[in-house]
N, C-alpha and C positions, 0 to 999 in steps of 0.2 A: 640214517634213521631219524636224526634230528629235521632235517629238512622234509621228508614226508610226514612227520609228526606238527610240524608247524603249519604245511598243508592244509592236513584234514581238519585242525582246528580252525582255520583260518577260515577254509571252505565251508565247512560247519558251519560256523556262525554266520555266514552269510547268508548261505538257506536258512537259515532259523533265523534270521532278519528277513528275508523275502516274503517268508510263510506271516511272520506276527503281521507285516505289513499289508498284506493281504486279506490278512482277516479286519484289519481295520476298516480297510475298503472297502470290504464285504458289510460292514457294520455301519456303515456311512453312504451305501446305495451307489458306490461311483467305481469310474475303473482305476485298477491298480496301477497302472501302467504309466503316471506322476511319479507312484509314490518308487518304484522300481527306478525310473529316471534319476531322482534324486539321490537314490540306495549309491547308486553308479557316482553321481560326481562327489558325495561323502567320499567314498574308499577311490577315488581315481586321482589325477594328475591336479595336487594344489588342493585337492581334498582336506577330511579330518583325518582319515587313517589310512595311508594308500595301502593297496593289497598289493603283496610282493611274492611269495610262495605260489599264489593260486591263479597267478594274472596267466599263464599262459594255456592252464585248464579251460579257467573261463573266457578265454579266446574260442577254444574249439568248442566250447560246448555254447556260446554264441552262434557258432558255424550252423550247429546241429538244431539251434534255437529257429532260424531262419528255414531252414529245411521242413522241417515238423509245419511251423505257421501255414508254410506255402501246402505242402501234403494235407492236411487239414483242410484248405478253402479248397481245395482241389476237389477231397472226396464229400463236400456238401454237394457238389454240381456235378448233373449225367451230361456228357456228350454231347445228347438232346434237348437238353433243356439250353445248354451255349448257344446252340446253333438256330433256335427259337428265337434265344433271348437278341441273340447278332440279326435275325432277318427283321425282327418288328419291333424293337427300341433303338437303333443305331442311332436315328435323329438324335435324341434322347442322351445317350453317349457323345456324340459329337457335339451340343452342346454346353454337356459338362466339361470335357477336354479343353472346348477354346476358352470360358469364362474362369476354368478354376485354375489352368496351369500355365495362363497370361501371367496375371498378377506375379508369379512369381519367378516368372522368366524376367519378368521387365524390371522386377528388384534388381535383382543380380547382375544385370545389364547396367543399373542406375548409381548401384556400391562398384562399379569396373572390375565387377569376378572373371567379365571373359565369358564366352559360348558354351564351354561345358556345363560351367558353375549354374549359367541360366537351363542350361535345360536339365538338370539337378532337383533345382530348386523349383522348377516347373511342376514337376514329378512330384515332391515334397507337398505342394500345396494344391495339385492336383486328388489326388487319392484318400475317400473317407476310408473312415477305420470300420472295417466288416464284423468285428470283434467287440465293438464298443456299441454299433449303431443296434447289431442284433440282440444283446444286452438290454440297452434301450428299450426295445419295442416289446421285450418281453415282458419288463417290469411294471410298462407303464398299460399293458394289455392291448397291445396295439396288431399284434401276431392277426389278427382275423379281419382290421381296418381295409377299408376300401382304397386306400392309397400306398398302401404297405406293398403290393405287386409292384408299383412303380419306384419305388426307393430300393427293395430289392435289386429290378431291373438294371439298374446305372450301377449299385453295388456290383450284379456280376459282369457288364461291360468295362468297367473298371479295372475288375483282377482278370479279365479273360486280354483286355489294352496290355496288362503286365508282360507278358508271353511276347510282346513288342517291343517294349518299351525297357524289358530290363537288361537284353541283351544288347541296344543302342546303347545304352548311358555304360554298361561294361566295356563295348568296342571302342568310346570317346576316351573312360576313365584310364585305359590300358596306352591310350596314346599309337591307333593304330592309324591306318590311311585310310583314304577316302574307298580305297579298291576295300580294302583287308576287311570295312568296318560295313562294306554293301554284304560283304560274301558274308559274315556274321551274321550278319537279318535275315538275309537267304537262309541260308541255314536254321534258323530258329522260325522262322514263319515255316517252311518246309516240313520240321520235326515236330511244330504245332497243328497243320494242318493233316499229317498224315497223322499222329496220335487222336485227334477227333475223328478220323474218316475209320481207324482201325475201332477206337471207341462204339461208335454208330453201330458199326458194322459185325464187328466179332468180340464186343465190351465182356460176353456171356463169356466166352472160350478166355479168357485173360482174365475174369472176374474166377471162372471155373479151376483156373492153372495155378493159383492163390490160395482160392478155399482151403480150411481147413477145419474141422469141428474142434481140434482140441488150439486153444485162445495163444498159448506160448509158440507152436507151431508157427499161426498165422499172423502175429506179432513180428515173430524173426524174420520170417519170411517178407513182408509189407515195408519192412524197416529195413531190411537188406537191400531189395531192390530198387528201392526211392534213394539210399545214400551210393550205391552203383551210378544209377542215372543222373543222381544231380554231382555224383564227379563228372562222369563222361561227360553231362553237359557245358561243367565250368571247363573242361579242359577243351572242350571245341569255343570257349568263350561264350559259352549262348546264356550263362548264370545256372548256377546250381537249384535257385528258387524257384526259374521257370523248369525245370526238368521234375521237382517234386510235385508240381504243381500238375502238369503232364500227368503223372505215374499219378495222384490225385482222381482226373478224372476219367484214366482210364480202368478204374476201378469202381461198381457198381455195386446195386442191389446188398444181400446180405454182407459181401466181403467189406463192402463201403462201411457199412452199418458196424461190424463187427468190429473192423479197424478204428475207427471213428471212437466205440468206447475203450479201446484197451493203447489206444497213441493218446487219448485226451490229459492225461496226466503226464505223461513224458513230455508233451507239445507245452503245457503249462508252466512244466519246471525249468524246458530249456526255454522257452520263450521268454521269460522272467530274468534267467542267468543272460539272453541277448538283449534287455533293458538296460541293465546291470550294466555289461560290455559297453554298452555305446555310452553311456556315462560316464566310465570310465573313463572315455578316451577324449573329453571334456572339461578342460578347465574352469572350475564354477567362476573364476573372475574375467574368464570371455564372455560369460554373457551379460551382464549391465553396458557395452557397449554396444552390445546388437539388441537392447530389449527394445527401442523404441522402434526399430525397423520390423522388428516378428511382432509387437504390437497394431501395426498400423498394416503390417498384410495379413494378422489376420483379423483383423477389422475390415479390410477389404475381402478378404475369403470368405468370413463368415457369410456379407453380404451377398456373396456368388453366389455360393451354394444354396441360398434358401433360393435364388433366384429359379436356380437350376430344377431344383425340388417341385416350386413351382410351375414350373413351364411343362414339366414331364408329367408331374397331375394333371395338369389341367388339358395335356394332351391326349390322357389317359380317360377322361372327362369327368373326373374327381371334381367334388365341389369344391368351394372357395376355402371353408375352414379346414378338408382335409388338402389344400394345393400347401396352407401356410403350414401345416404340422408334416407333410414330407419335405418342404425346403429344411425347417429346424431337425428335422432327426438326422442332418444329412451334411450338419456342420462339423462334427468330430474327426479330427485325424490322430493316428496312431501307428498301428503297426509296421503299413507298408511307409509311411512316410519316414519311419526310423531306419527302414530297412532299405530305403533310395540314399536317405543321406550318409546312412555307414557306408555305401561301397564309397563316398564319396572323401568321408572320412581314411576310409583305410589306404586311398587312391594316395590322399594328402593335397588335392588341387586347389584348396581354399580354406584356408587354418579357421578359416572365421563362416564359415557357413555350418559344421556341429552345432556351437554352441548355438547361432541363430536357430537351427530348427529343431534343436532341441528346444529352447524358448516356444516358439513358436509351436508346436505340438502339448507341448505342459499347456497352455493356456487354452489350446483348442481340444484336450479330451477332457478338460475340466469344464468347459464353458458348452461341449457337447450336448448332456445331458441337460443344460438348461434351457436350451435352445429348442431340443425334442419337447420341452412340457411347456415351456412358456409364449414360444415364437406365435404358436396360432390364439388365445386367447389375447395377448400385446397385440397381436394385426387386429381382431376383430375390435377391441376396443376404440384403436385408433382409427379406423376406416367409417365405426358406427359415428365416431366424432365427426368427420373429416364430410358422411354425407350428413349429416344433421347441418354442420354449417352451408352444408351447400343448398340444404332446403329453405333454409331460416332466409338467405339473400336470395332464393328463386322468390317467396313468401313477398320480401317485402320490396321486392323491385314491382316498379309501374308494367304493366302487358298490356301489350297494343293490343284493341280488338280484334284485330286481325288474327294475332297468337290463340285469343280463346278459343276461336273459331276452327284453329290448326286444332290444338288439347281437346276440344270438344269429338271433334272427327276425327281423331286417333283411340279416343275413348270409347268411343262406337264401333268404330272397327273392331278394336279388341273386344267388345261384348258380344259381336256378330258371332 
């Protein structure tokens, strides 16, 4: 009695610290998802108060935290819209993959983590936050912008790369073989490709087999079979995230919708209690020795990704001020980047890569939002400088007659 009494209070107070925290957030225009990190290494290993009572609760309902996120980005996206976005952005994607999850490979290579650790942390510094970006573009009215299609775009190439990419870094983290960890990708490219082809194809009949008009029904139901499939999935190895994420988009139209408002509040409370969790399991005096290292990648990331932003506008054929305002919306990581470094944490392969990417994500969902409003009016100021000097020395350098001659009949042509 005394120890379930110690529990609830303990759990108590945590959500009623989650929630005050939250609304601070809310009151300060930025995402919670710092202030939750920190919540974590307060009450975790070396903290102010470790939680002792509630640690193994908020273990599974981390689990549960991770499921919901991925179920959620699952049922924003139909089938048809993947399989769209895969035929005419992949450049675009491929892009992003080699610029933004370099850098963070080649850290990890440069601190001697070893092969796993770099392709971890690849991952880590790869993946913007879809949670934070969409935030973003809401607040700052950017939902309707002419560059907004292509920042999306790499958003859904990114979590659709997931379905790839999380069942390789589980088959590394499990310490399988090179046979055990091909047949695992098999398998998950397999279970991904036939869930989009059944999606396409009979989405209606599986959207139909769900329905329900009364909300607790189609709740149970929705939530049942998502935590079904992301067991079956962890237990064939393929990740529990990519199986939610699946059962996501093989779910459409109304059911989508319906689901979508009545998981938004579960997905919120446990997503918060899996912030919490990975803090936890962080010692806050590990990271002053990895702060200089998550400083300087993501001062190199930052620099990627507007690259990236860039390049997909402008191949999009977005003008110049919207190329610099989709690289900046397109700097923030968050969610999945927590949720690549926990498998890696709970694995244990590198004691000192948590704290790093813990560091390094606090700094990148805070620096985010600055990025999305400031990045393009900072380029235009600097570029407006940058051609003025460069007219002021055309101006007063000497031109051979010859040259005017050239400018004279280039200036003609253009008038023709």
């Amino acid at each position: 009695m005394h120890s379930s009494a110690v529990f609830l209070i303990e759990f108590g107070c945590l959500i009623l610290g989650l929630g005050l925290l939250g609304r601070l957030a809310g009151r300060f225009s930025f995402s919670p998802i710092p202030l939750y990190l920190l919540a974590g290494l307060a009450f975790g290993e070396g903290g102010l108060l470790p939680l002792v009572a509630s640690e193994d609760f908020v273990a599974i309902g981390a689990e549960i935290g991770v499921i919901l996120l991925l179920l959620m980005l699952g049922l924003e996206y139909t089938a048809t819209d993947l399989v769209s976005n895969l035929k005419t952005h992949y450049p675009a994607g491929v892009v992003d993959a080699v610029l933004n999850a370099l850098p963070g490979a080649v850290l990890a290579l440069l601190l001697g983590w070893g092969p796993v650790a770099a392709v971890v942390l690849a991952g880590v510094t790869w993946v913007s936050s879809s949670g934070v970006i969409a935030r973003v573009l809401g607040e700052l009215g950017r939902l309707g912008n002419r560059e907004t299609p292509a920042i999306l775009s790499i958003l859904v190439l990114e979590d659709l790369s997931m379905a790839v990419y999380l069942p390789i870094v589980t088959a590394l983290l499990a310490g399988v073989g090179l046979a055990a960890g091909a047949v695992t990708l098999a398998i998950a490219l397999g279970v991904a490709t036939l869930v989009l082809v059944l999606a396409v194809r009979y989405g209606r009949h599986v959207s139909r087999f769900v329905s329900s008009d009364d909300p607790e029904k189609l709740l149970l139901v929705v939530l049942g079979v998502t935590l079904v499939v992301a067991g079956l999935a962890q237990q064939l190895q393929v990740s529990a995230a990519v199986g939610a994420f699946l059962v996501g988009i093989a779910l459409s139209g109304e059911v989508a919708e319906g689901a979508t408002s009545l998981l938004a509040p579960l997905r919120d409370l446990f997503a918060a209690v899996f912030f919490v969790f990975f803090g936890l399991h962080t010692d806050p005096a590990s990271i002053p020795p990895v702060l200089v290292p998550a400083l300087a990648l993501a001062a190199v990331t930052t620099a990627t990704k507007i690259a990236t932003g860039y390049w997909a506008a402008r191949r999009a054929g977005i003008g110049p001020k919207g190329r610099w305002r989709a690289g900046g919306t397109l700097v923030a990581r968050g969610e999945f980047s927590i949720v690549i470094a926990g498998l890696a944490v709970t694995a244990g392969i590198e004691p000192s890569l948590g704290p790093l990417a813990t560091a390094y994500v606090l700094i990148l969902v805070l620096l985010g939002p600055l990025t999305a409003r400031y990045t393009e009016p900072v380029a235009t100021v600097l570029t407006g400088r940058l051609r003025r000097k460069g007219t002021t020395r055309a101006a007063s350098a000497p031109v051979p007659p010859s040259a005017h001659e050239t400018i004279d009949d280039q200036d003609i042509v253009g008038r023709t």
